[in-house]
N, C-alpha and C positions, 0 to 999 in steps of 0.2 A: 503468430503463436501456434495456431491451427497447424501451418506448414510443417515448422518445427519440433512437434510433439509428435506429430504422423509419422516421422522421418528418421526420430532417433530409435536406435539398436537396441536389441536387451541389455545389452552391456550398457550401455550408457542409461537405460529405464534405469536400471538397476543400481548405476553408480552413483557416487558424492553428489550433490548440487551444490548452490551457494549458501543455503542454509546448512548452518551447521547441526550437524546429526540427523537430516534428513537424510534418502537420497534422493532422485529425480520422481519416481516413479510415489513418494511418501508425500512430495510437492504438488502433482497431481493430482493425489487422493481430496490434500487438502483444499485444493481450488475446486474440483468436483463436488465435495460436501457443503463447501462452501457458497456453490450453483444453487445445489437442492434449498438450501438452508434461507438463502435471497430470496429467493423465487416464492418459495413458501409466506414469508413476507410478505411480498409487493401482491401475492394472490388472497394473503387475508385483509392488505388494506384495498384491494378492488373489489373486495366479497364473495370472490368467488369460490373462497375454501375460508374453514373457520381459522382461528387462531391457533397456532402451532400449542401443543399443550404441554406442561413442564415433561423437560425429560427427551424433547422431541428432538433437539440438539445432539443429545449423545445418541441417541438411537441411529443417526444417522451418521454419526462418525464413527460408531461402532460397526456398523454396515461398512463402510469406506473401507476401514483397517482390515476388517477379516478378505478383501479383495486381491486376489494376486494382483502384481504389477500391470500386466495385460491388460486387465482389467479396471483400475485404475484409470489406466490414458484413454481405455474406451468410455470409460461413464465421463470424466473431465469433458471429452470432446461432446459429447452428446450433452451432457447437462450444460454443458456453458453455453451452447448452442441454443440451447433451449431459455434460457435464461436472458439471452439478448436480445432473442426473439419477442417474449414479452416486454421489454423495456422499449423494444422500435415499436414494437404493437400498441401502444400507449398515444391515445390522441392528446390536440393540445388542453383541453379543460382537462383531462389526467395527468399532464405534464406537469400545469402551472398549480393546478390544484391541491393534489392528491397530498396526505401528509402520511408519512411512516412513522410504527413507533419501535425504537431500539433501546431494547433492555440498561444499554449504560450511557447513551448520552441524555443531556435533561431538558432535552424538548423535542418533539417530533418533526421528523426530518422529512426536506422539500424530496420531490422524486429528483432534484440534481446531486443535493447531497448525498439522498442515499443509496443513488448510483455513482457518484463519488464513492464512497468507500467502498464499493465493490473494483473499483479501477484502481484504490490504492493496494488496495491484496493484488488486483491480478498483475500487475505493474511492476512488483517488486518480487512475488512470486515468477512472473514469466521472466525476470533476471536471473534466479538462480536457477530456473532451466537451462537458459541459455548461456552462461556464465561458464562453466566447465569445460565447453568447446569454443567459445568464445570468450576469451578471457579481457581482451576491451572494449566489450559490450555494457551501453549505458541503457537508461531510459528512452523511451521514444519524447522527443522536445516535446510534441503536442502532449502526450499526459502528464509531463512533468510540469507545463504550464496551468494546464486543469488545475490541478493537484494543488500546485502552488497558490494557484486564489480559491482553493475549498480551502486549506488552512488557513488562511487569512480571513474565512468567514464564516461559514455557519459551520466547518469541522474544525475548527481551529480548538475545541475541545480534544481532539485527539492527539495533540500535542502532551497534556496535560499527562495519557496514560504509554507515551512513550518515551517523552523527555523524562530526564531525571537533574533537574537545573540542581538541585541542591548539593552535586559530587564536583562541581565547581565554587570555586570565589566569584562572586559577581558585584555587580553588574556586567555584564558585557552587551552592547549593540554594535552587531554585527553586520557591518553590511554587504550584500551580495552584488557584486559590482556588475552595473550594466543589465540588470532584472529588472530594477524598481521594487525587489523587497529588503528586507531587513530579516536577521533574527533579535527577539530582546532574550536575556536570558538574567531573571534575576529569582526570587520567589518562585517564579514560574515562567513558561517561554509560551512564546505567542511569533506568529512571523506577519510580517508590520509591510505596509506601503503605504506612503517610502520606510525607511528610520532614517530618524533627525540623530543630527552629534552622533554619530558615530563612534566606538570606541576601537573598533577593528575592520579587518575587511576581507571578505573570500572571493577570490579571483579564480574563478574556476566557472564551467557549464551549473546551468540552473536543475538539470535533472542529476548531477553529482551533490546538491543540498537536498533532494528532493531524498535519492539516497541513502545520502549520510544520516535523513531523521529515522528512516526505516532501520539503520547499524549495518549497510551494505556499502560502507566506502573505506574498506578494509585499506594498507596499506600496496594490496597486489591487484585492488582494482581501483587505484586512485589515478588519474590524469598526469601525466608526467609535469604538466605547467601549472596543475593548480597549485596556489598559494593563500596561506593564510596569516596576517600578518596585523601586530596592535596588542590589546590586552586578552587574547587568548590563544592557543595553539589549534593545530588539526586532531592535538591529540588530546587534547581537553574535550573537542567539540565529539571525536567519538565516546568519548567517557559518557560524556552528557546521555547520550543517544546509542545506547548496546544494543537495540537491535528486539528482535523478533523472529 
């Protein structure tokens, strides 16, 4: 990512990403703010800074936006730097112990999970950087495996505020062939290992579900062999999941 961010043009800072109405350089901002923003966290649950105070959020994404482009990929690279730096700085009784509190899930999170969720932003954001010059660019397999069993366990709440199960007919249990998960998708979606009875199946890489929860498995970046086939379509399952 580091590589790739150094490397691209103004024209390309500048231009479309994979997020829509972004451009590359607005992708940036938001991973950068999103650095300060983690960081600030994991330093008030080690004590070393107080509790971010209301309002601290937009202060600093208001700092972001007023940033030229330039500007932008320089604070990204430096603040994310600085950001992983405190998560390797982390000994193991901080590791196993430490608990984070995040304003909209409803329990305080392990320091796996809630470096999980900073891997699922930067994961999906570093696609639509790389997406526009590389247009059959997937996930990297190892985060998309992470990824896959934080939903299945202690983020599996985050399903909740991106899925939208209800713009389908359900039930559907979906299974992901050759992963070892499932998705269920009834009331609500949760992604399962295994699922049992099956009512469909997606035959496709585990980092194109991983994707598709995020609304980033559009038709011009889907896998020419993947397949979905039973009681749902691909085009139900992006209905399900529009994206971010």
């Amino acid at each position: 990512m580091t590589a790739t961010v150094s490397d691209l043009t103004e024209e390309q800072l500048t231009g479309p990403s994979g997020a829509a109405e972004w451009t590359v350089a607005a992708v940036l901002s938001h991973l950068g703010s999103g650095a300060v923003i983690t960081l600030a966290g994991l330093q008030s649950a080690l004590g070393v800074r107080q509790a971010p105070e209301a309002g601290f959020n937009e202060s600093v994404w208001d700092a972001w936006n007023a940033m030229s482009p330039a500007e932008q990929r320089a604070g990204f690279l430096e603040h994310d730097a600085e950001l992983v730096a405190a998560f390797e700085g982390l000994d193991e009784r901080q590791r196993e112990s430490l608990e984070l509190q995040v304003g909209f899930a409803p329990a305080p999170l392990s320091v796996a999970s809630f470096g999980g969720m900073r891997l699922h932003e930067l994961a999906q954001h570093s696609w639509d950087v790389r997406v526009p010059h590389e247009p059959a660019a997937g996930l990297l397999p190892g985060s998309a495996s992470v990824l896959a069993e934080l939903f299945s366990g202690e983020l599996a709440f985050l399903l909740g505020f991106i899925g939208k199960a209800d713009r389908i007919a359900g039930p559907v249990r979906l299974e992901i062939v050759g992963s070892g998960y499932g998705l269920l998708i009834a009331e609500s979606i949760a992604l399962v290992s295994p699922v049992d009875h099956p009512t469909a199946s997606f035959t496709g890489p585990l980092e194109a579900v991983i994707r598709l929860i995020a609304g980033r498995l559009g038709q011009t970046h889907t896998p020419s062999d993947l397949t979905v086939t039973g009681n749902v379509t691909l085009e139900d399952l992006r209905t399900v999941f529009p994206g971010f």
